[in-house]
C-alpha positions in Angstrom: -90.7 -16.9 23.5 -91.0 -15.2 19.9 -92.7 -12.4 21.3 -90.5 -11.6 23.7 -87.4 -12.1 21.2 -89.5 -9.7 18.9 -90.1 -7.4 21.8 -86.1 -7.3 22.4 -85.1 -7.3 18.4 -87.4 -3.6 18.4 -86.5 -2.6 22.1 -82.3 -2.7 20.5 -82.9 -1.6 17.3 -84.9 1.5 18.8 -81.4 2.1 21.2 -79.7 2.0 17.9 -82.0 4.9 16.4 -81.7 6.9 19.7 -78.0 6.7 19.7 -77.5 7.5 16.2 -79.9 10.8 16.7 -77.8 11.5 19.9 -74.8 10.9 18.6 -75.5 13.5 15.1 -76.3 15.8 17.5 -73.1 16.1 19.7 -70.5 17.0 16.6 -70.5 19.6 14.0 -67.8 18.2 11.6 -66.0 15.5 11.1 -62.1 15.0 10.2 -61.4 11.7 9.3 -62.8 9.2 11.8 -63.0 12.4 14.8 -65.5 14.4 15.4 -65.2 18.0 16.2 -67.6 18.1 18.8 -69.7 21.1 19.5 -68.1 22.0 22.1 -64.6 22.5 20.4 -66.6 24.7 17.7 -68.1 26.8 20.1 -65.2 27.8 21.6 -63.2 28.4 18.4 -66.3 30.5 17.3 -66.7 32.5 19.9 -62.8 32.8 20.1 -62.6 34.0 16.5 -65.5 36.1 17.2 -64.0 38.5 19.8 -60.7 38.3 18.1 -62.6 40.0 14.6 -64.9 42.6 17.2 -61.4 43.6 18.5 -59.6 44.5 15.6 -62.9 45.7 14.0 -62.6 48.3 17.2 -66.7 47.4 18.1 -67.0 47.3 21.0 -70.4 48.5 21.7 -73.6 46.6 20.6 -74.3 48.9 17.6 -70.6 48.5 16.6 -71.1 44.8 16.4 -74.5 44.9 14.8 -73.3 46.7 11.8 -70.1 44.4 11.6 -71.9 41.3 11.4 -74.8 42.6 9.2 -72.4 44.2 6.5 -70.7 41.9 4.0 -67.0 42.0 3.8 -65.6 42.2 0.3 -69.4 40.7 -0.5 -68.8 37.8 1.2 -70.8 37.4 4.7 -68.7 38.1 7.9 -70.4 35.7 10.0 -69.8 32.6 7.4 -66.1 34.2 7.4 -66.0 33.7 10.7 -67.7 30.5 10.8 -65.2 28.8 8.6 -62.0 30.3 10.3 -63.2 28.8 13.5 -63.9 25.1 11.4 -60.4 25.9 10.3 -59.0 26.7 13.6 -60.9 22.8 15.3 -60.0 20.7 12.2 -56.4 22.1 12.7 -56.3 21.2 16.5 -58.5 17.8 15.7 -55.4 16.6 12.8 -52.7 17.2 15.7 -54.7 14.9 18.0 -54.9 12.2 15.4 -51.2 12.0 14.9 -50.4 12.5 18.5 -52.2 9.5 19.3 -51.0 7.7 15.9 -47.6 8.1 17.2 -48.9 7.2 20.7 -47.7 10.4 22.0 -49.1 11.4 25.5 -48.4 14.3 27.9 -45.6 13.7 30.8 -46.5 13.0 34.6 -44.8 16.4 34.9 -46.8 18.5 31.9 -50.0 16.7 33.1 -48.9 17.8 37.2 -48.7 21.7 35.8 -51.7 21.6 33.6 -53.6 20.3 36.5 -52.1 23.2 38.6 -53.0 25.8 35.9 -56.8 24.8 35.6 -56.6 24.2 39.4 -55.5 27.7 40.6 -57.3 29.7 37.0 -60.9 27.9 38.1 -60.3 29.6 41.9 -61.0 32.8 40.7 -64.9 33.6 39.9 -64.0 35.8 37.1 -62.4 33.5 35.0 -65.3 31.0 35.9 -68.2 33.7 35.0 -66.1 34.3 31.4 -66.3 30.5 30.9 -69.8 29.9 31.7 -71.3 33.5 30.9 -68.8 34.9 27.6 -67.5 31.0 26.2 -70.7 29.8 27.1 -68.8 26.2 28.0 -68.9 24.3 31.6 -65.9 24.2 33.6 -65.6 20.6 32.4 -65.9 21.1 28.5 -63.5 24.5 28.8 -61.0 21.9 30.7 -61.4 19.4 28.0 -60.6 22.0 25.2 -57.4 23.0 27.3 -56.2 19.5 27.6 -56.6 19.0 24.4 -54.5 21.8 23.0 -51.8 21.4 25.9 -51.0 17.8 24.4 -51.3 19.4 20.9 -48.3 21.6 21.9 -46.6 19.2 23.3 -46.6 17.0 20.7 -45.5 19.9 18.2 -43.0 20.7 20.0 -41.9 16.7 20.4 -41.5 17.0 16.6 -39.5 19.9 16.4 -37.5 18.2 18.9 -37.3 15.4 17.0 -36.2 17.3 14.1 -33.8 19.6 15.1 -30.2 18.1 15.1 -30.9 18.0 10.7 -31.9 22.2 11.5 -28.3 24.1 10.9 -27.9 28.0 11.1 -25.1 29.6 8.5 -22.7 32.6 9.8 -24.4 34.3 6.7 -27.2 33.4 7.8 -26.8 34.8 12.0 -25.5 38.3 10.7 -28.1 38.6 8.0 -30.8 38.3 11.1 -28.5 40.1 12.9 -28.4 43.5 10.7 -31.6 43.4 10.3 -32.7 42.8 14.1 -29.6 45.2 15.5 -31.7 47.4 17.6 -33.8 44.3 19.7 -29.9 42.7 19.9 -27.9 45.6 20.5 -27.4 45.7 24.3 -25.2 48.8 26.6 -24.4 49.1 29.9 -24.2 52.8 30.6 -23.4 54.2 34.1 -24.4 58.5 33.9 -25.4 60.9 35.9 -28.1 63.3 34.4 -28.2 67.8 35.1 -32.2 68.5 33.9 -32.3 71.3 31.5 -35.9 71.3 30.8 -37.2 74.7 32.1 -34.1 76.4 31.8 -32.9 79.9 30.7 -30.0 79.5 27.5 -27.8 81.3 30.3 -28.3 78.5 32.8 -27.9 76.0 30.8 -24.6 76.6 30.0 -24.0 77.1 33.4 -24.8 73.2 33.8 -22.5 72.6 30.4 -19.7 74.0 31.9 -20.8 71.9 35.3 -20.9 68.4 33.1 -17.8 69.2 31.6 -16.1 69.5 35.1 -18.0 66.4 36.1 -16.3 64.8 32.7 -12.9 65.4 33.4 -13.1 64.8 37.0 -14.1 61.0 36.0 -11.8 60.8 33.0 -9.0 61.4 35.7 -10.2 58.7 37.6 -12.9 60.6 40.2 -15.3 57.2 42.0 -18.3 57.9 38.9 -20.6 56.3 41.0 -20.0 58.9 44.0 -20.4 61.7 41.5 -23.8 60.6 40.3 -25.1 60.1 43.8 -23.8 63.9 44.6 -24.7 65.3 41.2 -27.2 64.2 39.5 -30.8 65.3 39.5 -32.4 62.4 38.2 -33.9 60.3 41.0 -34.3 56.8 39.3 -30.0 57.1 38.5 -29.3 58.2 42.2 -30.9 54.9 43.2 -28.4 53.0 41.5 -25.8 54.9 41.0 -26.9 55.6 37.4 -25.7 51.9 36.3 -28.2 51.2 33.7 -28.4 48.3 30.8 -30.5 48.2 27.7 -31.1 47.3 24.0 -31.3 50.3 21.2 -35.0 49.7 20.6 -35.5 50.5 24.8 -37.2 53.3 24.2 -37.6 54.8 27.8 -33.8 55.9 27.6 -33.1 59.0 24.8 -32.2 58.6 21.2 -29.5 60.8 21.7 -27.7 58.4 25.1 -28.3 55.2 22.6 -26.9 56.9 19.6 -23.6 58.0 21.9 -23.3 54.1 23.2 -23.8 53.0 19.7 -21.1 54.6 18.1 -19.0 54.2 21.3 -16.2 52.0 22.9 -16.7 50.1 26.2 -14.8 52.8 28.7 -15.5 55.5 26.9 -17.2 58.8 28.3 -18.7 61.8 27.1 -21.0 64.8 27.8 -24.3 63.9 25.8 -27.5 66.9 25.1 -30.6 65.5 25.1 -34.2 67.9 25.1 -34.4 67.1 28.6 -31.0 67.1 30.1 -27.2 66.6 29.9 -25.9 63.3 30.2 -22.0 62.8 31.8 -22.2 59.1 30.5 -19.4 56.2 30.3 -19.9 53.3 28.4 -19.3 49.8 30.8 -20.3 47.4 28.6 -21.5 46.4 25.1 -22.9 43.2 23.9 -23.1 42.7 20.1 -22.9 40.1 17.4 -20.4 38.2 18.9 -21.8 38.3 22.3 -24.9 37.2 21.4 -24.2 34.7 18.7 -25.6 32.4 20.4 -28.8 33.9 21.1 -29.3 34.8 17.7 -28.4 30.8 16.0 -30.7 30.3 18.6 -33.6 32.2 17.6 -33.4 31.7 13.9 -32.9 27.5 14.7 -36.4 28.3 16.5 -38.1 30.0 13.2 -36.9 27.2 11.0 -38.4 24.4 13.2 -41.7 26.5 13.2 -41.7 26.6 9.8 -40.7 22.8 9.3 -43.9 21.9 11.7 -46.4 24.7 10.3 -45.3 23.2 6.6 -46.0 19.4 8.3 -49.4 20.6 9.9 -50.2 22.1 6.0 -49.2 18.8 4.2 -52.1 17.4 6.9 -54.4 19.5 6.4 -54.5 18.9 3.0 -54.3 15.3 2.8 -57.6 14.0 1.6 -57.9 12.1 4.1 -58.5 15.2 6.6 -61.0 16.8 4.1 -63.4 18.8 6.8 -67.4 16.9 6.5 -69.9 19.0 7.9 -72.8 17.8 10.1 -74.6 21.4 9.3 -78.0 21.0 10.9 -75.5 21.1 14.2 -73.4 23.4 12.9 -75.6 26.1 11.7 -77.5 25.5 15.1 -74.9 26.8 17.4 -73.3 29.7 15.0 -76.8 30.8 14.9 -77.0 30.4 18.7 -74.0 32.4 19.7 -74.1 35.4 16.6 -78.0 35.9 18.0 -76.7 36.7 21.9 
């Protein structure tokens, strides 16, 4: 009966050994009591990996040899990268904690469309060959990693939620943003009809200036504008719709010298406007401004603050002590050595 109580008391304690070796083997860091597990890295690495080959612009294999062999600033790119991508998991790992310390969890409804998105992305073998082949991740890891950062979003944005009947926005405040922001804000409804003057002689050109000054006063004394433009004008894309078009200043498939004219203009208003492609005949239908868009803009700037209020929270985490990033780096070094040697 000893023996075999001996036999049991080595046969456990062995388990114990084996799980402990397994268990260091399937993390790289640790972030509090959770494990970053390799998986998490990998992706982040390989992520932040593509992301610096991109803006590096190397995007042959002798490009990316020389960007990973030649210290930046003296300091080694790959460890650069290595510890931006550490940054990048601990940062995902800290919203997890306090999603579940605040026994936050996704919707039926946000869990239904995540489901939906994996569902219809995983149909398509490209996306699966970039998973398996370029993350180097199975379809179940890569759907782990996306679940994860779903119910990270959704528990910032349950925060920001949380905090933002205490967020206010200032008049001051809306037209500051406002003036600076006028040209993405800014919006005109202009209906015109367009005479092409690109390949023209001076002579014929004023031939279609006197024509678009006709074409003026026939719709300043009340001619259908819309009738005009689908007899006059030479532009295609404005016959269509009887030149009724609407955009912002910063639009910049319509001419400087049209935006200018409905900048500086009243709604009803029409004029003959030169451009270095053609004359405009051009009435301004509508214009949407500060007041208009008040709204949108108290909006916008209540959506920066409550960024700000959670990316200052996620700081004051990352921070805390408590979070400090311990690395398992026989793992670690294992796996950035695995994917910076493909």
């Amino acid at each position: 009966m000893k023996k075999i109580l001996v036999v049991l008391l080595i046969a456990v304690i062995g388990l114990g050994v084996w799980y402990l070796i397994y268990t260091s083997g399937n993390y790289v860091a640790k972030v509090g009591n959770s494990k970053i597990e390799n998986h998490e890295y990998m992706f982040f690495l390989l992520v932040q990996k593509i992301t610096t080959e991109s803006e590096a612009g190397a995007f042959d294999e002798q490009a990316k040899k020389e960007l990973w062999e030649n210290p930046e600033e003296g300091e080694d790119p790959i460890v650069i990268v290595m510890n931006q991508a550490l940054e990048n998991a601990k940062e995902l790992e800290i919203q997890l904690i306090k999603a579940k310390e605040a026994n936050f969890k996704l919707s039926s409804e946000e869990r239904k469309n995540i489901q939906q998105y994996l569902n219809n992305m995983l149909k398509i073998e490209s996306n699966v060959r970039y998973v398996k082949e370029d993350l180097g991740l199975s379809l179940s890891k890569f759907s782990d990693i996306v679940w994860k950062s779903e119910l990270a979003g959704s528990f910032a944005n349950y925060l920001m939620e949380k905090e933002s009947d205490s967020v206010t926005v200032s008049e001051e405040e809306a037209k500051a943003y406002y003036e600076n922001n006028k040209s993405a804000i800014d919006e005109f409804t202009v209906r015109y009809l367009v005479l092409l003057t690109g390949n023209l002689t001076e002579e014929q050109k004023t031939e279609k200036k006197k024509l678009a000054d006709d074409l003026l006063t026939r719709i300043k004394n009340g001619e259908d504008m819309a009738a005009l433009v689908r007899e006059y004008s030479e532009d295609s894309e404005s016959k269509e719709n009887d030149g009724l078009f609407t955009f912002l200043y910063e639009d910049e498939s319509f001419e400087t010298e049209l935006k200018d004219w409905a900048s500086g203009s009243k709604t009803g208003e029409s004029a003959v406007v030169e451009t270095r492609t053609g004359i405009y005949v051009a009435r301004l239908e509508n214009k949407k401004g500060f007041d208009d868009k008040k709204a949108q803009i108290v909006s916008t700037i209540k959506s920066q603050k409550l960024n700000e209020f959670y990316y200052d929270q996620l700081e004051e985490w990352k921070n805390d002590p408590e979070y400090n990033l311990v690395k398992n780096e026989k793992v670690l070094n294992k796996i950035t050595d695995k994917v910076f040697s493909k």
